[in-house]
C-alpha positions in Angstrom: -16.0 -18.4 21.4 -18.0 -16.4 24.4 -18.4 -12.7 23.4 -16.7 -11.6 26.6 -13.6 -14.0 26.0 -13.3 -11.9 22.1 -14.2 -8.5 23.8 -11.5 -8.9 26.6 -8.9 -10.2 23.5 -9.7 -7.0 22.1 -9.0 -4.5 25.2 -5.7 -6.5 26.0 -4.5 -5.9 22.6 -6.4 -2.8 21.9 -3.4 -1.8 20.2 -3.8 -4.8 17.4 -7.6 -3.0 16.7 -5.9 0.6 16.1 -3.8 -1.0 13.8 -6.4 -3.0 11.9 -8.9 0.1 11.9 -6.3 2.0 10.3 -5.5 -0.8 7.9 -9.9 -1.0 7.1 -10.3 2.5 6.5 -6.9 2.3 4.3 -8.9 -0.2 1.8 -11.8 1.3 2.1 -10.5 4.5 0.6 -8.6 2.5 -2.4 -11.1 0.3 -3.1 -13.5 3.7 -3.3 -11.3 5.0 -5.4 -10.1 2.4 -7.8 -13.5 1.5 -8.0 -15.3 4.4 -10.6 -18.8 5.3 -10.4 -21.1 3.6 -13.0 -22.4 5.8 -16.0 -25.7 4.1 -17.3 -28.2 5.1 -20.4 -31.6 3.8 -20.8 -34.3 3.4 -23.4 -37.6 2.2 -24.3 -39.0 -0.2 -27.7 -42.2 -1.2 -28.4 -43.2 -4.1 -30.3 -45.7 -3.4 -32.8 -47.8 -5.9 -35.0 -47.8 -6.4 -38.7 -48.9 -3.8 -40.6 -51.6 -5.7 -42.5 -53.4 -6.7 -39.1 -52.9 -3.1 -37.8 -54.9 -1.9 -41.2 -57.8 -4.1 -40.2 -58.7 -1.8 -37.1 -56.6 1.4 -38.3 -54.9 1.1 -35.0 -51.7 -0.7 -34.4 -51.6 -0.2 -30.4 -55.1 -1.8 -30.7 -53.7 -5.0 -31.3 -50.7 -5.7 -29.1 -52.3 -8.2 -26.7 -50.3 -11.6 -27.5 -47.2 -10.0 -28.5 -45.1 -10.8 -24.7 -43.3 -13.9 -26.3 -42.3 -12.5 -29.2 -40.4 -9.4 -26.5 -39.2 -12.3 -24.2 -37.8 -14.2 -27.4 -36.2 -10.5 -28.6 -34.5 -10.0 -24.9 -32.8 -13.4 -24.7 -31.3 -13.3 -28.0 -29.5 -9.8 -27.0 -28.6 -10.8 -23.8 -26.3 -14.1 -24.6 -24.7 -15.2 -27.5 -22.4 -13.3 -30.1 -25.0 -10.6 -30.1 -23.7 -9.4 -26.7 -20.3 -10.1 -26.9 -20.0 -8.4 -30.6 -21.6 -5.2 -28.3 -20.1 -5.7 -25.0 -16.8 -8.0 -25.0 -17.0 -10.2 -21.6 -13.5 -8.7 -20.3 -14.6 -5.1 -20.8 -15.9 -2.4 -18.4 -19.1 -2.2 -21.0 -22.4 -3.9 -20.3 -26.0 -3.7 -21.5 -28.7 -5.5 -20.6 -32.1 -5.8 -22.4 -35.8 -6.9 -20.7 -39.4 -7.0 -20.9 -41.1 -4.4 -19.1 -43.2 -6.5 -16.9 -44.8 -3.3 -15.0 -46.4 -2.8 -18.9 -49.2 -5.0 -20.1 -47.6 -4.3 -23.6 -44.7 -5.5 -25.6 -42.6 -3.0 -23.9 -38.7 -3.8 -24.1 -36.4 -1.9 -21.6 -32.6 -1.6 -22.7 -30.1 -0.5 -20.2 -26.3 0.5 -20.9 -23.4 1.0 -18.3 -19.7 2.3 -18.6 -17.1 4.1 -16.9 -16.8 6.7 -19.4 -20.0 8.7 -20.6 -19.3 9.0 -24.2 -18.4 4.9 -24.2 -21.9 4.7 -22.4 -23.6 7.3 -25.4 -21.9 5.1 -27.9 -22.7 1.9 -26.6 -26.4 2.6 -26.2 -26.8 4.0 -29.9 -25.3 0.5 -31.3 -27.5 -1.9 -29.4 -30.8 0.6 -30.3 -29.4 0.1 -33.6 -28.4 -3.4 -33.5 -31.9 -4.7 -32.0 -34.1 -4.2 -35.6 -31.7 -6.4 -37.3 -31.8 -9.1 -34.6 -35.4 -9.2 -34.5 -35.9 -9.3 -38.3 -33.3 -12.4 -38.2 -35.3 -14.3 -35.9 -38.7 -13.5 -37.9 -36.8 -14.6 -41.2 -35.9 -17.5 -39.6 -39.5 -19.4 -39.2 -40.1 -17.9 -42.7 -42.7 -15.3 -42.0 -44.3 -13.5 -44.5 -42.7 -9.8 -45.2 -46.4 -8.6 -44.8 -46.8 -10.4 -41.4 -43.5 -8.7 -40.1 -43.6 -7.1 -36.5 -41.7 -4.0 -36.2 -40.0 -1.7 -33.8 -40.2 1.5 -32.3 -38.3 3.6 -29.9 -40.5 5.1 -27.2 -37.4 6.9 -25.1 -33.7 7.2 -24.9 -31.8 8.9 -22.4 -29.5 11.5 -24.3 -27.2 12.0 -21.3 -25.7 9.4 -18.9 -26.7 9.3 -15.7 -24.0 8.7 -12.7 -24.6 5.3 -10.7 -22.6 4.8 -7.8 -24.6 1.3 -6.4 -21.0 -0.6 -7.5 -18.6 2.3 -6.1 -20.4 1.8 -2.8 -21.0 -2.1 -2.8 -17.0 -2.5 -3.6 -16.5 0.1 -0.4 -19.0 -1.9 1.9 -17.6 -5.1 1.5 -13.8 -3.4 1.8 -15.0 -2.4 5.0 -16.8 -5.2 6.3 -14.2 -7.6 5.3 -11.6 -5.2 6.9 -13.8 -4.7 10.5 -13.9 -8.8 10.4 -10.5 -9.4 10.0 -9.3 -6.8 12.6 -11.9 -8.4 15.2 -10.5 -12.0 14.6 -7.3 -11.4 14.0 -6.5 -9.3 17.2 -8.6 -12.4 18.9 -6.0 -14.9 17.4 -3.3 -13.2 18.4 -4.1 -12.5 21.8 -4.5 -16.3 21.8 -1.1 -16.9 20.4 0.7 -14.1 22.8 -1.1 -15.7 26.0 0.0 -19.4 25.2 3.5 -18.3 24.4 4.1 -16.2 27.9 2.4 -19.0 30.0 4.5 -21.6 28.0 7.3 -19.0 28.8 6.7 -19.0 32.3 6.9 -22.8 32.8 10.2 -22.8 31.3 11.6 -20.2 33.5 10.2 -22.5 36.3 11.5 -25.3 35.7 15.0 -23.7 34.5 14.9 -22.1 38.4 14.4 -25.6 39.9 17.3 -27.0 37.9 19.9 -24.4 38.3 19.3 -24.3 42.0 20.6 -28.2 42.0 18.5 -28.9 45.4 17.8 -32.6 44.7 14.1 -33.5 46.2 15.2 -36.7 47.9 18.0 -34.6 50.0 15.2 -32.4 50.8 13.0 -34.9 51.9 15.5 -36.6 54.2 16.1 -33.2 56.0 12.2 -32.8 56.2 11.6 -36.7 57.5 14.5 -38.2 59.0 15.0 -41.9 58.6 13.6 -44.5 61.0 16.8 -45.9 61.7 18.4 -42.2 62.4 15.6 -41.7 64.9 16.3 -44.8 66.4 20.2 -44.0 66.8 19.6 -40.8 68.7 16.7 -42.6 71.0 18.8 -43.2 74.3 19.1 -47.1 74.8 17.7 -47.9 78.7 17.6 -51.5 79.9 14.4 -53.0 80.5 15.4 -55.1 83.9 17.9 -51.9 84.9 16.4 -49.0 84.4 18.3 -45.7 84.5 15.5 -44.2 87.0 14.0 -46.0 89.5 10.7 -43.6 89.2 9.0 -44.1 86.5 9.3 -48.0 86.5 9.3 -48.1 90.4 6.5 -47.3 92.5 6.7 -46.9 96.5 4.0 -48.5 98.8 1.6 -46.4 100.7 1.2 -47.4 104.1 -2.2 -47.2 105.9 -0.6 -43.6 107.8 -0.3 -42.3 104.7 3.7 -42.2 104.4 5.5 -43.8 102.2 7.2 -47.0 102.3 10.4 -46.7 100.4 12.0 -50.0 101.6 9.3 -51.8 99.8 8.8 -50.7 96.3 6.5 -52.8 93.6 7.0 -52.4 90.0 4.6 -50.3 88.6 4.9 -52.3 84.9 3.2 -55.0 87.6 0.8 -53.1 88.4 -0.5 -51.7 85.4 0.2 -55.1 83.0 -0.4 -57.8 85.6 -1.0 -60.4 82.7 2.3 -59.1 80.9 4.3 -60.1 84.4 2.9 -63.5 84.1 4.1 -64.4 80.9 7.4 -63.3 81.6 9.0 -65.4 84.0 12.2 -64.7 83.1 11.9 -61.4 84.3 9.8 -62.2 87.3 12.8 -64.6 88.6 15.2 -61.4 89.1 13.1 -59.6 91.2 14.4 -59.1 94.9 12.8 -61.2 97.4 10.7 -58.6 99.5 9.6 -57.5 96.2 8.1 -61.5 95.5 6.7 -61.4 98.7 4.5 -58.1 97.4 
């Protein structure tokens, strides 16, 4: 498809693109407004070592280094599994997601919460905060550590108010309007197709029911165009070739050495300008008159 074939479709049927602009900005509107803005809640946990090793140096931020895998191994346990869906049922408008910080050096876990509603997003945040010790603990118990060698957790922030998010209010508004600006633009371009076949299909018929209502057949009108050979033969006037009607064309008088013309004597000109025909017609040589032998 040429861009000025679609471009011309659309200024035939300019009144097909009204319609489907109206139509675009129609979804666009519903799908801005059945789609809510997001409300989302973040926080912050720190992975910290055991306390015995932290009593060796008197610092426990002294000894983080190594402690990445055990916040990678935290983060995919809350993000799939029964864990999640317990917190965040897979057919709800609730989500959370929990990740390792990789802008930190540290064990530094990032945990963010989304809902429609605010309080749902409040309430929501405080259970997986809440829920995260226990998980962690669980996993720790299962390869039968030691109760002294134990990492811990601690919150570092928490956001105590929602913040409004409107990234999926708009993305659901984009693609209503992208999707309604593409159909419009093809659609008016198929049916300017359609229209244009049917009125030149149309048009043929209309032909072709002309030509057969008029009931002219074609062979009648070719006979009155081109007559027939043996029509134009009928109306060709029938002369005989030994007695012709007029004596002048076939005739032609003698000059005489004066210049006048010798009318008693007259040789035929067919003689004259076919000698060789003459001689092979001695049938028609034999009729001749006398004087006109003698020529």
């Amino acid at each position: 498809m040429y861009l000025s074939e679609l471009v011309g479709g659309l200024r035939r049927r300019w009144w097909a693109v009204v319609i489907g602009l109206l139509g675009t900005a129609s979804i666009t509107y519903v799908a801005f407004t059945l789609v809510p803005p997001e409300q989302q809640a973040h926080a912050s946990l720190l992975i910290l070592p055991p306390a015995r090793t932290a009593a060796e140096t008197g610092n426990p931020y002294l000894e983080l280094g190594g402690l990445q895998p055990a916040a990678d191994m935290l983060a995919a346990a809350m993000n799939s599994g029964p864990v999640h869906e317990s917190l965040a049922p897979p057919h709800g408008s609730a989500t959370f997601e929990v990740a390792r910080d990789t802008t930190s050096s540290g064990p530094m876990l990032l945990v963010s919460v989304a809902d429609d509603d605010p309080r749902r997003t409040s309430a929501l945040l405080n259970s997986v905060l809440d829920k995260i010790p226990d998980v962690f603990a669980q996993l720790q118990e299962q390869v039968r550590v030691r109760p002294s060698n134990l990492m811990t957790l601690t919150e570092v922030t928490r956001d105590t108010q929602p913040e409004t998010s409107m990234k999926s209010q708009l993305r659901a508004t984009l693609v209503a309007a992208v999707g309604g600006l593409a159909l419009t633009i093809f659609g008016t371009n198929l049916l300017d197709g359609l229209l244009r076949r049917r009125s030149a299909s149309k048009t043929r018929s209309e032909a072709r029911s002309d030509v057969e209502s008029s009931g002219v057949d074609e062979s009648d009108v070719i006979r009155e165009v081109w007559p027939s050979a043996s029509a134009r033969r009928k109306s060709r006037p029938r002369t005989s070739r030994l007695e012709p009607a007029d004596a002048s064309p076939l005739w032609a008088s003698n000059v005489t050495t004066a210049g006048q013309r010798d009318n008693s004597v007259r040789t035929p000109r067919r003689v004259l300008q076919e000698p060789r025909a003459a001689l092979h017609q001695p049938a028609e040589y034999d009729t001749l008159a006398a004087s006109d032998r003698a020529t």
